[in-house]
mmCIF file as Biopython writes it, N, C-alpha, C and O atoms, coordinates in Angstrom:
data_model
#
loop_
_atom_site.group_PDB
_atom_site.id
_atom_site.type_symbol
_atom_site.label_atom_id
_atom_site.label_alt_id
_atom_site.label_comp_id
_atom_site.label_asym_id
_atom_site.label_entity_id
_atom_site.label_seq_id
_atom_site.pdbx_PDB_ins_code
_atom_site.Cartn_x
_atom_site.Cartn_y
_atom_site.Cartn_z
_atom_site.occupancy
_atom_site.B_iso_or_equiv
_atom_site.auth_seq_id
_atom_site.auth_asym_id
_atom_site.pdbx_PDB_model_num
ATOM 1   N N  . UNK A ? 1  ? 0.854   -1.175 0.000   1.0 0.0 1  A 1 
ATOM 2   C CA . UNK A ? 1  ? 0.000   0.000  0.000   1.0 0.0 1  A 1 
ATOM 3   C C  . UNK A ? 1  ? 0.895   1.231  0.000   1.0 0.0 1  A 1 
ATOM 4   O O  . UNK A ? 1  ? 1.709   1.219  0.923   1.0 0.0 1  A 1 
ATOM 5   N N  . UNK A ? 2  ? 0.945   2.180  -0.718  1.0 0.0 2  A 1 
ATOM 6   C CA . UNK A ? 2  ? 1.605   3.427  -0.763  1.0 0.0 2  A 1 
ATOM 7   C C  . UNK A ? 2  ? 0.541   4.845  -1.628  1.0 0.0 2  A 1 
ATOM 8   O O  . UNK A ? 2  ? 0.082   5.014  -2.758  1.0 0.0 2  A 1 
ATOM 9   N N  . UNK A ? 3  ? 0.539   5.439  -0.624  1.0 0.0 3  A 1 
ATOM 10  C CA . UNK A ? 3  ? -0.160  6.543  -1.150  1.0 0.0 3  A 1 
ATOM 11  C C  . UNK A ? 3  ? -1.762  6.171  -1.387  1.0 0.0 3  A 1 
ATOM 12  O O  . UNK A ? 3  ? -2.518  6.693  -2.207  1.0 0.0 3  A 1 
ATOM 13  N N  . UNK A ? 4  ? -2.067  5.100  -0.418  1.0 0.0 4  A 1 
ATOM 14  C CA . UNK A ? 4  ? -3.680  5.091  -0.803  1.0 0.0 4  A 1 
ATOM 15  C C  . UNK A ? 4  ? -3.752  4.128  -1.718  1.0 0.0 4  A 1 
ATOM 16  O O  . UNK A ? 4  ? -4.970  3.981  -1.816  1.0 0.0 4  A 1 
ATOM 17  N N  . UNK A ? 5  ? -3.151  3.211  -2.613  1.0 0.0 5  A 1 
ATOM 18  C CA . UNK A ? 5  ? -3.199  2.474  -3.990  1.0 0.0 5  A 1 
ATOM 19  C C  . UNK A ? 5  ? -2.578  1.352  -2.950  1.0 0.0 5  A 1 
ATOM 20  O O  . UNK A ? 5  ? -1.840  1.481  -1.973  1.0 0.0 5  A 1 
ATOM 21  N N  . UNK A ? 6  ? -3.220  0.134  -3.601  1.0 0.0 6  A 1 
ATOM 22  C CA . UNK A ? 6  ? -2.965  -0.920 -3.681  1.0 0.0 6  A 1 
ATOM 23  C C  . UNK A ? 6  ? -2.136  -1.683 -4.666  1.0 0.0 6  A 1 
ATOM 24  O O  . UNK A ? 6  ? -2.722  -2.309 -5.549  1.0 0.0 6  A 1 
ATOM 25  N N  . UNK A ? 7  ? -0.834  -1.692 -4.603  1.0 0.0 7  A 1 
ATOM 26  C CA . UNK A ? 7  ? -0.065  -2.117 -5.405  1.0 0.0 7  A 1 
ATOM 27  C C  . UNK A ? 7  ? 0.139   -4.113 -5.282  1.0 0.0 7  A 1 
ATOM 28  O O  . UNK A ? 7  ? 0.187   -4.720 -4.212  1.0 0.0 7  A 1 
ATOM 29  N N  . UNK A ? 8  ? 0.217   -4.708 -6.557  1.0 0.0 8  A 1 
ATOM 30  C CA . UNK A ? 8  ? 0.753   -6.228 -6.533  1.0 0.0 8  A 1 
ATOM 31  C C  . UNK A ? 8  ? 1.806   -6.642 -7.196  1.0 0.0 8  A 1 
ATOM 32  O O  . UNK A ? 8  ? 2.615   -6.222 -8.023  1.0 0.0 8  A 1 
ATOM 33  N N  . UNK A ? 9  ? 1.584   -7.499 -6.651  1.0 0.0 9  A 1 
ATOM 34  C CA . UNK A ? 9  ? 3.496   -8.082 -7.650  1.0 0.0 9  A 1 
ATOM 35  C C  . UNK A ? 9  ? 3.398   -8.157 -9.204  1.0 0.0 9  A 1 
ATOM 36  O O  . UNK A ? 9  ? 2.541   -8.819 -9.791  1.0 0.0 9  A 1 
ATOM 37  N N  . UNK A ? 10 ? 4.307   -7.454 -9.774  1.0 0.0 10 A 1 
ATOM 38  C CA . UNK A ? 10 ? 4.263   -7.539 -11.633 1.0 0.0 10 A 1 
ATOM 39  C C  . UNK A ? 10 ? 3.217   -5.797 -12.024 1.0 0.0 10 A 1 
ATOM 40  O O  . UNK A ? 10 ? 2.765   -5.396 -13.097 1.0 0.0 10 A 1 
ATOM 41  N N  . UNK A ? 11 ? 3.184   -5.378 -11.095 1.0 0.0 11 A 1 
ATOM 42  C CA . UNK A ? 11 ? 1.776   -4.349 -11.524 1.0 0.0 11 A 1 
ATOM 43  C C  . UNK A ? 11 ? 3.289   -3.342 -12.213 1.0 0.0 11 A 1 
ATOM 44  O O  . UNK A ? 11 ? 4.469   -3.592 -11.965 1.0 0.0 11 A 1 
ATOM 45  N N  . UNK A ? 12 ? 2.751   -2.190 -13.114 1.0 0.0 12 A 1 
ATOM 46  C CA . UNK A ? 12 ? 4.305   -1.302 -13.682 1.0 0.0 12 A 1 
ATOM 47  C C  . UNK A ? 12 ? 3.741   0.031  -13.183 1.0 0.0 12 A 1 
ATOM 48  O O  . UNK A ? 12 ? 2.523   0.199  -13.243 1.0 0.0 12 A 1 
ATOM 49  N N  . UNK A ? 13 ? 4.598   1.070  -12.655 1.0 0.0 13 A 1 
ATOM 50  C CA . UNK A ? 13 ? 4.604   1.973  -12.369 1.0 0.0 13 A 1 
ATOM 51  C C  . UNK A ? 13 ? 4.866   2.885  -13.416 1.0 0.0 13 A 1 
ATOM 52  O O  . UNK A ? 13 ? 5.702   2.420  -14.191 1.0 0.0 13 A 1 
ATOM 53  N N  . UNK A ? 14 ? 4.361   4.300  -13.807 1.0 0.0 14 A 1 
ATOM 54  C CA . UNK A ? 14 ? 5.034   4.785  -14.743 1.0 0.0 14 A 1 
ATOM 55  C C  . UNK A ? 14 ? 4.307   5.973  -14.816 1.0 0.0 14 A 1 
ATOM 56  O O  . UNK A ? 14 ? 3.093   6.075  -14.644 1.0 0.0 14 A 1 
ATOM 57  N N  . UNK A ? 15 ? 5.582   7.421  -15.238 1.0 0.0 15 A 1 
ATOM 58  C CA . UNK A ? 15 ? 5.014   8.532  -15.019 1.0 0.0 15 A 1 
ATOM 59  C C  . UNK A ? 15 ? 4.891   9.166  -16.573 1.0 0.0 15 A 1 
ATOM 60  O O  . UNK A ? 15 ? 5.604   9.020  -17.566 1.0 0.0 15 A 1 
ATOM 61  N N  . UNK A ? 16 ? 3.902   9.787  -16.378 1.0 0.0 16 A 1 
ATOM 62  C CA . UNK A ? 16 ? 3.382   10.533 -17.431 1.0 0.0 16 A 1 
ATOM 63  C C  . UNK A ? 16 ? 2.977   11.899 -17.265 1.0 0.0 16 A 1 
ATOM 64  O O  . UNK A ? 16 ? 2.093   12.232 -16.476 1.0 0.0 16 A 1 
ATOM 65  N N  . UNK A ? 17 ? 3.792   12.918 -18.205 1.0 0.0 17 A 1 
ATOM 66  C CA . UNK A ? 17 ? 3.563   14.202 -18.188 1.0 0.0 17 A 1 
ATOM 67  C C  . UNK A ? 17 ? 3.751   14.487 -19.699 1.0 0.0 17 A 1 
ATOM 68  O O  . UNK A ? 17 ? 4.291   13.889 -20.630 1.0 0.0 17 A 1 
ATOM 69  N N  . UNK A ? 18 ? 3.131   15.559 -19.561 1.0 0.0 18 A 1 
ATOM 70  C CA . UNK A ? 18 ? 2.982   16.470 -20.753 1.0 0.0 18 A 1 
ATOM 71  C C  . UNK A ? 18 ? 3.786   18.145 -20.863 1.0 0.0 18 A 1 
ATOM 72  O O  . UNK A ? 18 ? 2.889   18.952 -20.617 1.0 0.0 18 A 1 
ATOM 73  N N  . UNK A ? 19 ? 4.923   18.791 -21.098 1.0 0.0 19 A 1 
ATOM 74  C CA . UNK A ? 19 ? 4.879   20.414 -20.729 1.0 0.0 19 A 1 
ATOM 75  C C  . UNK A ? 19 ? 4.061   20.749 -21.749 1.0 0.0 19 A 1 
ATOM 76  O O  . UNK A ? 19 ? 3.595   20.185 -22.740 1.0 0.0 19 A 1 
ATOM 77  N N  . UNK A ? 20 ? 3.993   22.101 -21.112 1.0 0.0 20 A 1 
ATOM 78  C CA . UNK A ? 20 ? 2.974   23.418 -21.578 1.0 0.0 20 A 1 
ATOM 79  C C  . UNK A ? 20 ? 2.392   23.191 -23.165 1.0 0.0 20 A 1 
ATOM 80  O O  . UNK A ? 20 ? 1.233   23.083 -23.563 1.0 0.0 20 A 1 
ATOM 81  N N  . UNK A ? 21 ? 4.093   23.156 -24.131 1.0 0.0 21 A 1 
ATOM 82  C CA . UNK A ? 21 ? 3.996   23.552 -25.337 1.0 0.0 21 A 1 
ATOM 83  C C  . UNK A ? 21 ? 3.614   22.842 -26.345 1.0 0.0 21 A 1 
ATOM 84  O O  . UNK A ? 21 ? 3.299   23.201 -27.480 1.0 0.0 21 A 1 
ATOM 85  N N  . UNK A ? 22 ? 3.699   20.873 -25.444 1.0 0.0 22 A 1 
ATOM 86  C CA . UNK A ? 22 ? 2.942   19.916 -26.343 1.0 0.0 22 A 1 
ATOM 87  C C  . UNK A ? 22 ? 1.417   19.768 -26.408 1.0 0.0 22 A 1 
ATOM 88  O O  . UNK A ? 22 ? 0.600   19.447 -27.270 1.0 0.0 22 A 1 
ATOM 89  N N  . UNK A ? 23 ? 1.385   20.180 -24.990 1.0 0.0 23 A 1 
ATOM 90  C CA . UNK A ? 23 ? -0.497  19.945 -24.717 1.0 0.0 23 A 1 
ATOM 91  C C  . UNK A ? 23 ? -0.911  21.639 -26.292 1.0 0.0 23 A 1 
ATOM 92  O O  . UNK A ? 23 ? -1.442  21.467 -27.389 1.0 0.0 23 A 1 
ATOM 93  N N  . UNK A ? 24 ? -0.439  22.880 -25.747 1.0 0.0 24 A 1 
ATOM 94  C CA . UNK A ? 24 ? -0.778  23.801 -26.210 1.0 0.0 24 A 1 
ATOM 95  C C  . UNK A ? 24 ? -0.631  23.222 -27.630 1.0 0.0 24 A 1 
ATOM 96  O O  . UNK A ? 24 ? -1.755  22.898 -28.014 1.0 0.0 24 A 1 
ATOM 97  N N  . UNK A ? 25 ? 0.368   22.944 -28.627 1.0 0.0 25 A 1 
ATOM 98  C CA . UNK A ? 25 ? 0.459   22.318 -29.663 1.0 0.0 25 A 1 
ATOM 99  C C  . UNK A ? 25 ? -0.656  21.566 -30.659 1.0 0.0 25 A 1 
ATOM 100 O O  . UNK A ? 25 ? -1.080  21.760 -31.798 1.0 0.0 25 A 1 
ATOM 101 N N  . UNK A ? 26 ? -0.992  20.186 -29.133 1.0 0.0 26 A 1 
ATOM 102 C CA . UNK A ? 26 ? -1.771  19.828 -29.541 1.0 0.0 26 A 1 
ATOM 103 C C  . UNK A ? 26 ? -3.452  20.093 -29.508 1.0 0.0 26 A 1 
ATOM 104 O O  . UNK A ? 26 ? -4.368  19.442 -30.010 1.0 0.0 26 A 1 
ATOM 105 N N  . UNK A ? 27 ? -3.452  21.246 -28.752 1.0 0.0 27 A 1 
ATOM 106 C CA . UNK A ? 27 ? -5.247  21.857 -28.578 1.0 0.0 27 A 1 
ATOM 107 C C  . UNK A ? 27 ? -4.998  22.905 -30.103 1.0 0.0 27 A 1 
ATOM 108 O O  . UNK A ? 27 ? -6.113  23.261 -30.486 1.0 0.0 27 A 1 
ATOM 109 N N  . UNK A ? 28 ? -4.169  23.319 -30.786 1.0 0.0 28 A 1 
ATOM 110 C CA . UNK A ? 28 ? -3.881  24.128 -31.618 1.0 0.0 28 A 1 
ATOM 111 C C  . UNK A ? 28 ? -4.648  22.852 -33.035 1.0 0.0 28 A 1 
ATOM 112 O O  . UNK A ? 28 ? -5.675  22.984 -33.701 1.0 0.0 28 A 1 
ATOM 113 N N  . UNK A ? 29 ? -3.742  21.856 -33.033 1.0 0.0 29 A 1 
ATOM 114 C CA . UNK A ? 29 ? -4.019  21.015 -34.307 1.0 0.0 29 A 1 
ATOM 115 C C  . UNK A ? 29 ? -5.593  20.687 -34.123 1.0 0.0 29 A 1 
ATOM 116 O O  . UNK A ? 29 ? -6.174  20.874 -35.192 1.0 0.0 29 A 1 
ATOM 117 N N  . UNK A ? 30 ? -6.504  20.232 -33.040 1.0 0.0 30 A 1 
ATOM 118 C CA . UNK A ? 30 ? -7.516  19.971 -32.553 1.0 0.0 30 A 1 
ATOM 119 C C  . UNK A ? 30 ? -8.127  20.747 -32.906 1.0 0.0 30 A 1 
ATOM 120 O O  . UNK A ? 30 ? -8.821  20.596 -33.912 1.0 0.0 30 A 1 
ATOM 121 N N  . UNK A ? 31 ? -8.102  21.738 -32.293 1.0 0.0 31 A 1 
ATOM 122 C CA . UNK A ? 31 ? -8.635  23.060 -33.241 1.0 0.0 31 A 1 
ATOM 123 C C  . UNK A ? 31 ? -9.402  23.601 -34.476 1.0 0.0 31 A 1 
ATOM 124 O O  . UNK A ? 31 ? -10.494 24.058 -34.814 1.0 0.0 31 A 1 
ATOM 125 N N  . UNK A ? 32 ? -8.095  23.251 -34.976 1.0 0.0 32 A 1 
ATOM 126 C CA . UNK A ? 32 ? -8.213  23.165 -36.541 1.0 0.0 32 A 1 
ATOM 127 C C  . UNK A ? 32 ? -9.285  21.941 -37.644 1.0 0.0 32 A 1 
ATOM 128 O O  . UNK A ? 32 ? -9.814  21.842 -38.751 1.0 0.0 32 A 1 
ATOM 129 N N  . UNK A ? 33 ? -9.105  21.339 -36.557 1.0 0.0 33 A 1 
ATOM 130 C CA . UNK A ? 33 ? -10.150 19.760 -36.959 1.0 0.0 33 A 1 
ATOM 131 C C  . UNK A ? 33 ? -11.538 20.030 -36.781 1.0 0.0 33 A 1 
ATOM 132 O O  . UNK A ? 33 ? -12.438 19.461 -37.399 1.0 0.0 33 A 1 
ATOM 133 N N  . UNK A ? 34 ? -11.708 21.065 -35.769 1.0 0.0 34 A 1 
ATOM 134 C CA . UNK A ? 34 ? -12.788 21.525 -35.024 1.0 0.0 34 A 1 
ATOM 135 C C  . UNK A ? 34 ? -14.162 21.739 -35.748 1.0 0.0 34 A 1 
ATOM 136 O O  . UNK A ? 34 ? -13.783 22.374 -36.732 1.0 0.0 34 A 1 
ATOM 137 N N  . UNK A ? 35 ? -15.589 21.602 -35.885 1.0 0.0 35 A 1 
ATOM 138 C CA . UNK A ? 35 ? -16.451 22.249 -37.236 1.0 0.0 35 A 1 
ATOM 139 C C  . UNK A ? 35 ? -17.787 22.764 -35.924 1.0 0.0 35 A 1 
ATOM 140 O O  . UNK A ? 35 ? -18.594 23.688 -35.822 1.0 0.0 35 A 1 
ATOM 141 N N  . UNK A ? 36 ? -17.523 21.933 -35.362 1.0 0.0 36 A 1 
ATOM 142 C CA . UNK A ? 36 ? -18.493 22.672 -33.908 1.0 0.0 36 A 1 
ATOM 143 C C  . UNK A ? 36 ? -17.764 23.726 -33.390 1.0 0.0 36 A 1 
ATOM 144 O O  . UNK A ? 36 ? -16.565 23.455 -33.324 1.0 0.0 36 A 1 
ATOM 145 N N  . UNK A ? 37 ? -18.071 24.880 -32.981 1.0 0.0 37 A 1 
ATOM 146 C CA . UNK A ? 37 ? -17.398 26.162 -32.061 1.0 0.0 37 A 1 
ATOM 147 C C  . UNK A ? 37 ? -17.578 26.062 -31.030 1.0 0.0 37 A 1 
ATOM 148 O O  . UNK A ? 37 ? -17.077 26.809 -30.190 1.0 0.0 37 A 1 
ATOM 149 N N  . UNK A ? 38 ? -18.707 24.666 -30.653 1.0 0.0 38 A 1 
ATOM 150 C CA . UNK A ? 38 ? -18.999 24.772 -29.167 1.0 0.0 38 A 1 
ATOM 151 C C  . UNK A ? 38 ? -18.393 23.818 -28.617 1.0 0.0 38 A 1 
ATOM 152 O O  . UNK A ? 38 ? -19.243 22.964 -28.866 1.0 0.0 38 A 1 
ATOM 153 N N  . UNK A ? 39 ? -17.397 23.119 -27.920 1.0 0.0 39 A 1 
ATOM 154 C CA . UNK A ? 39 ? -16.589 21.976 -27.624 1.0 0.0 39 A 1 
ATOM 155 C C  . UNK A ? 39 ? -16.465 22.045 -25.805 1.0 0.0 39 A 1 
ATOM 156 O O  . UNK A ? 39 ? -16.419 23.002 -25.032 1.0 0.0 39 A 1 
ATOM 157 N N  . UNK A ? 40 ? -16.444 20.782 -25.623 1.0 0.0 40 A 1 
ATOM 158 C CA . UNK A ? 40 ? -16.277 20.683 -24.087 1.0 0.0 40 A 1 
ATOM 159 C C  . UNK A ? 40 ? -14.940 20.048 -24.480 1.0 0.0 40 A 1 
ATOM 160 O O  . UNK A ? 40 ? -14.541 19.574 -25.544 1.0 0.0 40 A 1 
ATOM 161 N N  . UNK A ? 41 ? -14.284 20.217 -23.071 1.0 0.0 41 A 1 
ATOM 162 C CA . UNK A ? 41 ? -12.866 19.313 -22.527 1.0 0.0 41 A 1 
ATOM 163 C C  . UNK A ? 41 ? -12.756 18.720 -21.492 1.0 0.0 41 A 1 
ATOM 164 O O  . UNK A ? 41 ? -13.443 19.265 -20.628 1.0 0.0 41 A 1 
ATOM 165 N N  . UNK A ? 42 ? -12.131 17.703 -21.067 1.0 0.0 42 A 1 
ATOM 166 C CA . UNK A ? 42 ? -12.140 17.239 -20.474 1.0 0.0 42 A 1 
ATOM 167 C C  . UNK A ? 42 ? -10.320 16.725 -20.217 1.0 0.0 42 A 1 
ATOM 168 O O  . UNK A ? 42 ? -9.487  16.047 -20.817 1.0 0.0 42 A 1 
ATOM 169 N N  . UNK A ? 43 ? -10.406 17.563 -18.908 1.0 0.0 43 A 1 
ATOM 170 C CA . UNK A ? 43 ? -8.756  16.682 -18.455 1.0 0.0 43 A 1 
ATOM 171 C C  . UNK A ? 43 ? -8.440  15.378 -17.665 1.0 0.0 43 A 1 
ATOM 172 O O  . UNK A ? 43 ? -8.790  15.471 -16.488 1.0 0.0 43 A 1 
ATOM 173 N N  . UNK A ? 44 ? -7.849  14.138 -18.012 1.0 0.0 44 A 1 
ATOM 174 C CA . UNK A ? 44 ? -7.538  13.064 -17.361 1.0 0.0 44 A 1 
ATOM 175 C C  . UNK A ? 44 ? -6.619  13.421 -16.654 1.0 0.0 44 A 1 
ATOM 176 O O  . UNK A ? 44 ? -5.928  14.408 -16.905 1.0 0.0 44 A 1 
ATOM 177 N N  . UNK A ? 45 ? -6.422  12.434 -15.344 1.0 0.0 45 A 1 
ATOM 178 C CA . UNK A ? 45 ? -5.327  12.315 -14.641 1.0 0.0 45 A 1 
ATOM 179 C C  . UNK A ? 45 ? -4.891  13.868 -14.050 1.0 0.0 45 A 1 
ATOM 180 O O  . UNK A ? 45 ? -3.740  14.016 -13.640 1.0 0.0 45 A 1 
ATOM 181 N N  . UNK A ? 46 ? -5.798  14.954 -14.025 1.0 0.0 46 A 1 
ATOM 182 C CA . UNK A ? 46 ? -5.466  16.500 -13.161 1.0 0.0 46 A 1 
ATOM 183 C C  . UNK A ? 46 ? -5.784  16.182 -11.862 1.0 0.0 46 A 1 
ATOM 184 O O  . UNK A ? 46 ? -6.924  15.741 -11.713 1.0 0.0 46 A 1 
ATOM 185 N N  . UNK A ? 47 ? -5.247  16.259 -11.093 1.0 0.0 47 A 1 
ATOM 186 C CA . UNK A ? 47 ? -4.760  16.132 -9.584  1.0 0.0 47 A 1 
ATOM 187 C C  . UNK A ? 47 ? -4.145  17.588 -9.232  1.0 0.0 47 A 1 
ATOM 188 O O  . UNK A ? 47 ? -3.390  18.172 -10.010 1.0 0.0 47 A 1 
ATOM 189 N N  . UNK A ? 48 ? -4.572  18.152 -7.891  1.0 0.0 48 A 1 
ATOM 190 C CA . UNK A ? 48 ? -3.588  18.766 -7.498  1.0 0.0 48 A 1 
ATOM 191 C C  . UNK A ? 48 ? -2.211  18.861 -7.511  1.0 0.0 48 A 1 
ATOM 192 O O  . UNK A ? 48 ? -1.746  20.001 -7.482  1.0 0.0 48 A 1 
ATOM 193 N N  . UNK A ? 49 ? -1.508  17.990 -7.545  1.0 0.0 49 A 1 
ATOM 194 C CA . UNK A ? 49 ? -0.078  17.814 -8.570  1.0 0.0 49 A 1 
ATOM 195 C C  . UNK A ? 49 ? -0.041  18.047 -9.146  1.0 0.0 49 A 1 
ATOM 196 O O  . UNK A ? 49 ? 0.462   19.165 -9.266  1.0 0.0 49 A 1 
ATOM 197 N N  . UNK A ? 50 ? -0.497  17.365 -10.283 1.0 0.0 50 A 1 
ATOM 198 C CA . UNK A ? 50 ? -0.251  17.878 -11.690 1.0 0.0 50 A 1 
ATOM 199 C C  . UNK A ? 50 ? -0.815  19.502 -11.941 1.0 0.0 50 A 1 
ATOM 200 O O  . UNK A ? 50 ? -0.166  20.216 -12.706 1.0 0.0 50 A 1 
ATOM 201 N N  . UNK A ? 51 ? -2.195  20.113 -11.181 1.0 0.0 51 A 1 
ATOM 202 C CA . UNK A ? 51 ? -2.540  21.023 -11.715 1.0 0.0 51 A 1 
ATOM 203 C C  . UNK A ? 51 ? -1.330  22.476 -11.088 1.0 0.0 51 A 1 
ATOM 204 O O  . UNK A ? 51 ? -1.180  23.640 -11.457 1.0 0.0 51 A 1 
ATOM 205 N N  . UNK A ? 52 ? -0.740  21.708 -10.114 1.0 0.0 52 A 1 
ATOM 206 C CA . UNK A ? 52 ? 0.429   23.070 -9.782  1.0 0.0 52 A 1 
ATOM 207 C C  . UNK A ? 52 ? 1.688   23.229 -10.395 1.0 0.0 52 A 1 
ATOM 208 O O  . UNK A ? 52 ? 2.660   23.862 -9.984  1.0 0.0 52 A 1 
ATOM 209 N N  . UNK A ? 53 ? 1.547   22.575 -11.429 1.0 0.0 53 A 1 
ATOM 210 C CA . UNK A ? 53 ? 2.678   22.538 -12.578 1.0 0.0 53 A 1 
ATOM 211 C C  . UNK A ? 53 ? 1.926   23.323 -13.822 1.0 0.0 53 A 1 
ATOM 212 O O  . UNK A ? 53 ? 2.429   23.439 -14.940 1.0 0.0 53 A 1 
ATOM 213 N N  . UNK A ? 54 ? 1.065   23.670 -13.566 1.0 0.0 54 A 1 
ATOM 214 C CA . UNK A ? 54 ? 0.335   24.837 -14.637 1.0 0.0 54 A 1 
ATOM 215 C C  . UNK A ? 54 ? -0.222  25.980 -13.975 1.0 0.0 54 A 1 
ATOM 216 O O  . UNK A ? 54 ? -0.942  26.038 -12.979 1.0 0.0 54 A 1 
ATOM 217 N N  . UNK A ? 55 ? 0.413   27.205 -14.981 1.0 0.0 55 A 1 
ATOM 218 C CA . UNK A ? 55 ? -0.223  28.337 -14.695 1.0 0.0 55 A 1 
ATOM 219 C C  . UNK A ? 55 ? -1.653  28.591 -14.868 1.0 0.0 55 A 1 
ATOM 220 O O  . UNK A ? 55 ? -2.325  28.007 -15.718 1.0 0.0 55 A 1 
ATOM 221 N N  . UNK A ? 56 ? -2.102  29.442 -14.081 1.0 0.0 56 A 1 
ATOM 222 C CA . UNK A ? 56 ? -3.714  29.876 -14.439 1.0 0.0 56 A 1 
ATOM 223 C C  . UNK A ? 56 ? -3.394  30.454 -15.960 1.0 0.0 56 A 1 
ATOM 224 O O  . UNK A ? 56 ? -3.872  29.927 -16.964 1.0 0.0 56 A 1 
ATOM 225 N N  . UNK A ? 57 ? -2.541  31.579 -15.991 1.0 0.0 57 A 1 
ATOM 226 C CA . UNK A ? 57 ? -2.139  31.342 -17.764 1.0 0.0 57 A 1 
ATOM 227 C C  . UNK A ? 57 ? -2.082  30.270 -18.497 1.0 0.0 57 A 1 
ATOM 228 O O  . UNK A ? 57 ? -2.938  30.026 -19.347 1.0 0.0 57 A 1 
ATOM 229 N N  . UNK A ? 58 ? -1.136  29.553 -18.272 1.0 0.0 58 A 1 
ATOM 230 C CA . UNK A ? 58 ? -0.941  28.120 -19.018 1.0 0.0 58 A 1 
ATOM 231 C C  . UNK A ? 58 ? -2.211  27.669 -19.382 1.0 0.0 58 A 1 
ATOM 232 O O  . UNK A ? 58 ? -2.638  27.353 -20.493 1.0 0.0 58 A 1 
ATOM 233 N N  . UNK A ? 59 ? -2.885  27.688 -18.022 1.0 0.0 59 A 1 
ATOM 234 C CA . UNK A ? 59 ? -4.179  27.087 -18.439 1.0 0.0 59 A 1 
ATOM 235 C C  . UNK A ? 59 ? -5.541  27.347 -20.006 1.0 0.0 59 A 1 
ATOM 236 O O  . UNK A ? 59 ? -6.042  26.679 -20.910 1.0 0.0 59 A 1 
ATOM 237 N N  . UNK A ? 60 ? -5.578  28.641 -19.497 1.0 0.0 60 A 1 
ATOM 238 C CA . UNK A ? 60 ? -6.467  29.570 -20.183 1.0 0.0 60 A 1 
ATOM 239 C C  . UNK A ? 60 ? -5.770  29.684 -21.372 1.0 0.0 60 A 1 
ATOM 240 O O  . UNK A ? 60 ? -6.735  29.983 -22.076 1.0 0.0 60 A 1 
ATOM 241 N N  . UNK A ? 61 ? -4.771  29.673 -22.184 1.0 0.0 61 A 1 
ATOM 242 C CA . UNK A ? 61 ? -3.961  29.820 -23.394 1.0 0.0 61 A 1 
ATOM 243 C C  . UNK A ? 61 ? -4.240  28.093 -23.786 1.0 0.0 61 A 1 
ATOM 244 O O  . UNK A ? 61 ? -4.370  28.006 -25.007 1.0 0.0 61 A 1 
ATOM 245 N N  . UNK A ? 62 ? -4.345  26.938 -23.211 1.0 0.0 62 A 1 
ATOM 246 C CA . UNK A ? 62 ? -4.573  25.878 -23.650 1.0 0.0 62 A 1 
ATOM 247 C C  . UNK A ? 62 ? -6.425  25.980 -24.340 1.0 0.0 62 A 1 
ATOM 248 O O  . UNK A ? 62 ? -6.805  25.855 -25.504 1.0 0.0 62 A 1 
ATOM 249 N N  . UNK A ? 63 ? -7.100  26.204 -23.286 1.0 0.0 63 A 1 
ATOM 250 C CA . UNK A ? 63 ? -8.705  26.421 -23.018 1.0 0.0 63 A 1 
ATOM 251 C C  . UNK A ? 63 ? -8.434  27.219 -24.510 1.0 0.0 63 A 1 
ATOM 252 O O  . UNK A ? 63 ? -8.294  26.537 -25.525 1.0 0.0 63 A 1 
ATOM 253 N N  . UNK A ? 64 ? -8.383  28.412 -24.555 1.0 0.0 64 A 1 
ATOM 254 C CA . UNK A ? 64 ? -8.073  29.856 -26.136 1.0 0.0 64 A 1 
ATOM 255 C C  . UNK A ? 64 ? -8.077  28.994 -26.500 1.0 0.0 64 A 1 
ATOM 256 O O  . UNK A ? 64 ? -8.979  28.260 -26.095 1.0 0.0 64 A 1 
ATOM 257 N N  . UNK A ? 65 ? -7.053  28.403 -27.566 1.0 0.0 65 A 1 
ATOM 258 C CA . UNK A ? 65 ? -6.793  27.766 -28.151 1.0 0.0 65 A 1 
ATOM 259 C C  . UNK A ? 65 ? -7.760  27.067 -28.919 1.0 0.0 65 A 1 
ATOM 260 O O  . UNK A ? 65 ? -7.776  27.066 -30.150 1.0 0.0 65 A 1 
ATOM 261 N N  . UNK A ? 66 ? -8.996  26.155 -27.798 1.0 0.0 66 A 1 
ATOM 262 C CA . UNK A ? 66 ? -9.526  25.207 -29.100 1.0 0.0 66 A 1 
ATOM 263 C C  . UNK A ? 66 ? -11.103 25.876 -29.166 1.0 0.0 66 A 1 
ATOM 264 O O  . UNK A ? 66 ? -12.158 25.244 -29.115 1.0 0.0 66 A 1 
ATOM 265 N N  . UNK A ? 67 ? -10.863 27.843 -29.338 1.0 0.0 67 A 1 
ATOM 266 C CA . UNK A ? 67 ? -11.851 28.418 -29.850 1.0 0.0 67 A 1 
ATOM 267 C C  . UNK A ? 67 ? -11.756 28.688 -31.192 1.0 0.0 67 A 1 
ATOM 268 O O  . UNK A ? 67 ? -12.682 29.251 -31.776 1.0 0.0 67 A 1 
#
């Protein structure tokens, strides 16, 4: 047990991040694919961790983006 999770033998650990300029990148190409103006999002895996590795800027320039 660590951190609340139940870990077993053979299970894989593994971290996953994204910086700023790939997520932004990729809400840019998305975007462009876009034919609705009205779009919801949805973030996986945002945790207080992860969300203090983004600015309230950061944020809102991702959000822009797939208008």
């Amino acid at each position: 047990l660590l951190a609340g999770y139940n870990f077993k033998k053979g299970d894989v650990i593994r971290l996953e991040s994204s910086d700023k300029e790939v997520v932004l990148a990729t809400a840019q190409i998305i975007s462009a694919q876009l034919k609705n103006t009205r779009c919801r999002v949805s973030l996986y895996h945002l945790d207080a961790v992860l969300l203090s590795k983004y600015s309230t800027n950061e944020l809102e320039s991702i959000f822009n983006s797939l208008r």
